[in-house]
Residue frames relative to the residue before (quaternion, step in Angstrom):
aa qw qx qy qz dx dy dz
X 1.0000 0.0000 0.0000 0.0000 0.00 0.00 0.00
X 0.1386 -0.6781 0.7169 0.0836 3.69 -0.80 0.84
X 0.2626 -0.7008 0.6372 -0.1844 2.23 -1.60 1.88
X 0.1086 0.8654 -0.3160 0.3734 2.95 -0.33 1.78
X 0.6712 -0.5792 0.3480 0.3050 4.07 0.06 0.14
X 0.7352 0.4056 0.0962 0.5345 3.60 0.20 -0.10
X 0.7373 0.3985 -0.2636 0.4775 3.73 1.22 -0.94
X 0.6069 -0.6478 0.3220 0.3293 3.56 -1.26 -0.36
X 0.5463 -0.6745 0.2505 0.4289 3.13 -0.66 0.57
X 0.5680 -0.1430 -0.7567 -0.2904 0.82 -2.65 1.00
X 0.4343 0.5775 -0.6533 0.2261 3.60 0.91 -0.09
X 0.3781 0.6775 -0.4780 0.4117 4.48 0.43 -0.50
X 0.8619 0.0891 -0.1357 0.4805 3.70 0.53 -1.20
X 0.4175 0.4446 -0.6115 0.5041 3.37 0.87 0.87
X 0.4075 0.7271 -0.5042 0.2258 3.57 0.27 -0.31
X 0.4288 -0.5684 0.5830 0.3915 4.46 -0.52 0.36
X 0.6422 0.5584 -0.3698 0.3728 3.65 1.26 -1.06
X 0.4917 0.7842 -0.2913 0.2416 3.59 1.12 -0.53
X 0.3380 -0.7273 0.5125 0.3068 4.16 -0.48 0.80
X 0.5074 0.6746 -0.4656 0.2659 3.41 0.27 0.90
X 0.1988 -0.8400 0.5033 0.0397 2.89 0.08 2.22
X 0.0656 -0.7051 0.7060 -0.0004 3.26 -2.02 0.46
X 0.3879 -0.7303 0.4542 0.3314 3.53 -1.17 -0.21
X 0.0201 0.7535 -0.6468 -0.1163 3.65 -0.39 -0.12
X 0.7670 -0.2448 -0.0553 0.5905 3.86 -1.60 1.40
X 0.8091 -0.4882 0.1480 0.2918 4.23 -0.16 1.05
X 0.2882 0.5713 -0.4810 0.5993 2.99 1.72 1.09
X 0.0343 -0.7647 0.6186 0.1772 2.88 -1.43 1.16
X 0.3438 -0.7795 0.4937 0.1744 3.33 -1.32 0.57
X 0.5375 -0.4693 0.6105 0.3437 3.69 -1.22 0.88
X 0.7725 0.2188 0.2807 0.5259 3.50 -1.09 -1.82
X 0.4595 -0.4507 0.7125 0.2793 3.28 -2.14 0.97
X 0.6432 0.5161 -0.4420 0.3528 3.58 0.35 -0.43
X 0.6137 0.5845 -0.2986 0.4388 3.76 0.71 -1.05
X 0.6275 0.4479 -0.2112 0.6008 3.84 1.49 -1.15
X 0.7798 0.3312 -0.2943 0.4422 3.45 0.33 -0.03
X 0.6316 0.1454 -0.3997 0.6482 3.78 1.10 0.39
X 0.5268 0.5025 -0.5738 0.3752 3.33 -0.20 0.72
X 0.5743 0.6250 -0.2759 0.4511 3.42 1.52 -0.33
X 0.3967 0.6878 -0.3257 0.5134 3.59 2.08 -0.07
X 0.8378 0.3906 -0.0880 0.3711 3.40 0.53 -1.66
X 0.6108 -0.6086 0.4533 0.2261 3.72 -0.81 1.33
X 0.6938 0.4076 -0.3285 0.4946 3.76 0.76 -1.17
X 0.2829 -0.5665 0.7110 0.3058 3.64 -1.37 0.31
X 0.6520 0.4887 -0.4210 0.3985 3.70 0.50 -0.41
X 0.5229 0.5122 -0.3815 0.5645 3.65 1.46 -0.39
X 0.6680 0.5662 -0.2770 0.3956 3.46 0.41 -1.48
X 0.6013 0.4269 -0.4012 0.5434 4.02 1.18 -0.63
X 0.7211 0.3074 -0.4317 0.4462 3.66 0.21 -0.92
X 0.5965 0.5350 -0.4596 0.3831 4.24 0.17 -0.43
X 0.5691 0.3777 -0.4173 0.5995 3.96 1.17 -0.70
X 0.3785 0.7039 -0.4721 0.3720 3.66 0.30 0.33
X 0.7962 0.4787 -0.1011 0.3559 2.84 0.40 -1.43
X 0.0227 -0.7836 0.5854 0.2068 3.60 -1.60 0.16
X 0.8964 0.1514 -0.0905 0.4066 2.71 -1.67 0.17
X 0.8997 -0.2343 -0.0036 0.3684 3.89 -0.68 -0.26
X 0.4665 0.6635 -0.3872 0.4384 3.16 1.66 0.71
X 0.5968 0.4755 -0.2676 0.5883 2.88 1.56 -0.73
X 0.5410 0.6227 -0.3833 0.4155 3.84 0.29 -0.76
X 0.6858 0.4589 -0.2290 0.5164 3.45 1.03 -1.92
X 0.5845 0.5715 -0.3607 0.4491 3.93 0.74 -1.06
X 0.8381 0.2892 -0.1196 0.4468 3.57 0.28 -0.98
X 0.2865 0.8126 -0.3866 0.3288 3.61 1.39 0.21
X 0.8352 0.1845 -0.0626 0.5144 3.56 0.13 -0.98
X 0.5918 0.5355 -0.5168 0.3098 3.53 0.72 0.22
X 0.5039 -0.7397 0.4299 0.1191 3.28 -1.25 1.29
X 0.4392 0.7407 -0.4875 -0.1443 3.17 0.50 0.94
X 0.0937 0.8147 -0.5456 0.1726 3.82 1.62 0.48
X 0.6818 0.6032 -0.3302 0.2496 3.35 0.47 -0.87
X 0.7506 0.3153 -0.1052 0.5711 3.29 1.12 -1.24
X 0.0482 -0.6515 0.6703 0.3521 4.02 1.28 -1.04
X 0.5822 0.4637 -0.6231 0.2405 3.23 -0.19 1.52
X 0.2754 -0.7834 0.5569 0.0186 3.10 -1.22 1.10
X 0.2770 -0.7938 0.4343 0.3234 4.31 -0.78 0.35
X 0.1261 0.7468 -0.6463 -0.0936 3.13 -0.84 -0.60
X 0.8615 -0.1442 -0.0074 0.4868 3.89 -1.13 1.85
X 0.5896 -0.6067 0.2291 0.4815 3.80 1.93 0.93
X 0.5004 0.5295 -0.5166 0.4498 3.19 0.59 1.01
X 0.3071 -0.7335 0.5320 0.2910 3.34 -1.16 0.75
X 0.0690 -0.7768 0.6117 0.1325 3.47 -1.25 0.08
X 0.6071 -0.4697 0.5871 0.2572 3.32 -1.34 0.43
X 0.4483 -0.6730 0.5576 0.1876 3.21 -1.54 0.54
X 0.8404 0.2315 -0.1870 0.4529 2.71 1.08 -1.09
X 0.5861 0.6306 -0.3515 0.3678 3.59 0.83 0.59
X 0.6673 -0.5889 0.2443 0.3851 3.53 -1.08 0.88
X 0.4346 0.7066 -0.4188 0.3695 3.41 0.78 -0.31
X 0.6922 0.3435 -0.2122 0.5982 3.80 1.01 -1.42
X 0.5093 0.6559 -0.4431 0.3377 3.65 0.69 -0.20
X 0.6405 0.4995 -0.1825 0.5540 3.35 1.27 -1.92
X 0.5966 0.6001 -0.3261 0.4213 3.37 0.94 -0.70
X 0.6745 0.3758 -0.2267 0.5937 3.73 0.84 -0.81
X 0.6733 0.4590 -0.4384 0.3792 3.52 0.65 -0.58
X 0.6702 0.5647 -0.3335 0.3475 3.35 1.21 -1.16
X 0.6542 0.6250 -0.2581 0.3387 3.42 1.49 -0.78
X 0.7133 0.3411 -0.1771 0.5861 3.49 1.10 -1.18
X 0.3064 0.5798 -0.5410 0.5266 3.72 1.31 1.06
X 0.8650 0.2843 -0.1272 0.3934 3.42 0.58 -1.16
X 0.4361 0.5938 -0.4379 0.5152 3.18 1.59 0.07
X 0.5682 0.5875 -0.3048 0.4890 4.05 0.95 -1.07
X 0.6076 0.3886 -0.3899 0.5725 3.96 0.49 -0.47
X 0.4938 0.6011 -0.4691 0.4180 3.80 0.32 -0.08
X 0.4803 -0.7477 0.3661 0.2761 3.60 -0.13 0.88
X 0.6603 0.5640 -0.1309 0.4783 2.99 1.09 -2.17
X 0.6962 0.4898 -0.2429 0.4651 3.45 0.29 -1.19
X 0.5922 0.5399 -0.2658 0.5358 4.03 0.68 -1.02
X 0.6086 0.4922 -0.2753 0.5581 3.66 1.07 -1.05
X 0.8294 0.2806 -0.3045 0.3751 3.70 -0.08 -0.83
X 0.6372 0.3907 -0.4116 0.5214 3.49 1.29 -0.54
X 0.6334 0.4456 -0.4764 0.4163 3.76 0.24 0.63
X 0.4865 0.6440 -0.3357 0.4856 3.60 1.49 -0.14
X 0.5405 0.6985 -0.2703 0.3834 3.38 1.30 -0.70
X 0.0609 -0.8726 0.4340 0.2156 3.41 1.31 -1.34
X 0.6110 -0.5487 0.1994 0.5347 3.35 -0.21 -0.56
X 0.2657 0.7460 -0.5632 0.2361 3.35 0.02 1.73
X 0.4464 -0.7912 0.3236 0.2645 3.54 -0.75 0.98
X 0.2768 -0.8285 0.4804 0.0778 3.28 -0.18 1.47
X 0.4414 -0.7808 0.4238 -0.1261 2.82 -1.55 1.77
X 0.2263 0.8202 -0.5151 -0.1040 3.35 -0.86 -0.60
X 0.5612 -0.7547 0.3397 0.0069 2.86 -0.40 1.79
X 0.8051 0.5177 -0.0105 0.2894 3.07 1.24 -1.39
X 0.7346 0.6069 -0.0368 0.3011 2.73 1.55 -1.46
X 0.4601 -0.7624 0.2529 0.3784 3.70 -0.27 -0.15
X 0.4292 -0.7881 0.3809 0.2228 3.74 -0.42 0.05
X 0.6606 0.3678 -0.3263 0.5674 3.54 1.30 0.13
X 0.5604 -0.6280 0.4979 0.2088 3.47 -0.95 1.67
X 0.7969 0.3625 -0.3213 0.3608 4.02 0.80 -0.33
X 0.6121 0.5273 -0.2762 0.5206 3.09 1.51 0.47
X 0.7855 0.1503 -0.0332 0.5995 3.57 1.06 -0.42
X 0.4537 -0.6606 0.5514 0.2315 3.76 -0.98 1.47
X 0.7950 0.0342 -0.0865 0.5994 4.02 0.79 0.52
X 0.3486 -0.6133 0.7052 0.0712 3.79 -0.87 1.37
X 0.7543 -0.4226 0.4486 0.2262 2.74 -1.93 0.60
X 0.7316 0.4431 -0.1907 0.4817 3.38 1.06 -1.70
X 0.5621 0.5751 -0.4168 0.4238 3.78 1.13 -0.26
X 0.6075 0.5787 -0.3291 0.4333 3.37 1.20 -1.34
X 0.8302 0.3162 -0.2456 0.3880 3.12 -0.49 -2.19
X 0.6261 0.5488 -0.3690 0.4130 4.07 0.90 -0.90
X 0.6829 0.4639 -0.2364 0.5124 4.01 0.90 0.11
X 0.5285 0.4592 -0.3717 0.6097 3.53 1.60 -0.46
X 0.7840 0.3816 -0.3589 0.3331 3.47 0.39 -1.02
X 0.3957 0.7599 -0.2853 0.4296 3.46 1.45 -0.58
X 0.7378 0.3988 -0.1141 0.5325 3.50 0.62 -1.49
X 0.5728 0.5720 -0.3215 0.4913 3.45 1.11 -0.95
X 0.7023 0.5374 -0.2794 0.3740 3.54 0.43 -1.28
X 0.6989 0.5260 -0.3102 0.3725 3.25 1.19 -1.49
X 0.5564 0.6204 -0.3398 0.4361 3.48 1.30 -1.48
X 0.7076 0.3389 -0.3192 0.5315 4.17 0.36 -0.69
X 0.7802 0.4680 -0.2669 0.3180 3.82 1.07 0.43
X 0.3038 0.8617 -0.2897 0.2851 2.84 2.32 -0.57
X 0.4333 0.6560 -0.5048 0.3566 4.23 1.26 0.15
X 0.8488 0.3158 -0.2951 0.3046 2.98 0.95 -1.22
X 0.7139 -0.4505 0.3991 0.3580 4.12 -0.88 0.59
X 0.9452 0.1099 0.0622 0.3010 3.29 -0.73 0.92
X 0.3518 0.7945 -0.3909 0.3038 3.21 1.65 -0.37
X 0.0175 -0.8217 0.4892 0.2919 3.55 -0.63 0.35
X 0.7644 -0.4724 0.3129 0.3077 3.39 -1.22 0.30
X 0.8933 -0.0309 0.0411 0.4465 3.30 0.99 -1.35
């Protein structure tokens, strides 16, 4: 299933483009998308109004900011690396808190056990604040947990 903006449900609300707000360390966020360019911008006080955002406002907000240059990225004024485990935990910690989102938990169980795609996205970490394999490999993750949730304590990532 390719997951993706624009399609039907549920791959539509798996989309980053999706209004499916959460909170992540007491930032709240509109859209995974709005949390992931907001991760462009140095200010946390910027970074609160960009998790604001959805879907292609945010995309457009975080569009021209250069951070290829350095592969640095912020998060609550901290820099991070792109490529380093730190921003990993950082995505894991996010699409943890995106998963408590009712709606969103609903469509990525609707999926069943189909192998979720993206069609769209890119594949080199120095070109794109989230790869295909980061995406679809964290939906299914979350998916997996959600058909496991009997057992106590299990963690996600």
């Amino acid at each position: 299933m390719d997951i993706k903006s624009g399609q039907g449900y549920p791959s539509s609300s798996l989309s980053n483009f999706a209004p499916h707000p959460f909170e992540i360390d007491g930032v709240q966020c509109n859209s995974m998308e709005g949390f992931l360019q907001s991760l462009k911008f140095k200010s946390p006080e910027m970074q609160e109004e960009v998790c604001k955002l959805v879907g292609y406002a945010a995309k457009k907000k975080g569009k021209n900011k250069n951070w290829y240059q350095t592969q640095t990225l912020y998060w609550k004024g901290k820099e991070i690396k792109r490529d380093s485990q730190e921003y990993q935990d950082l995505l894991d910690k996010a699409y943890t808190e995106l998963y408590k989102n009712k709606k969103f938990a609903k469509a990525l169980a609707a999926t069943g056990d189909s192998n979720l795609t993206h069609s769209i996205g890119r594949t080199k970490e120095s070109e794109t604040v989230l790869t295909k394999k980061e995406f679809c490999s964290r939906l299914m993750k979350l998916r997996d947990f959600g058909t496991l949730k009997t057992q106590k304590n299990k963690k996600i990532f």
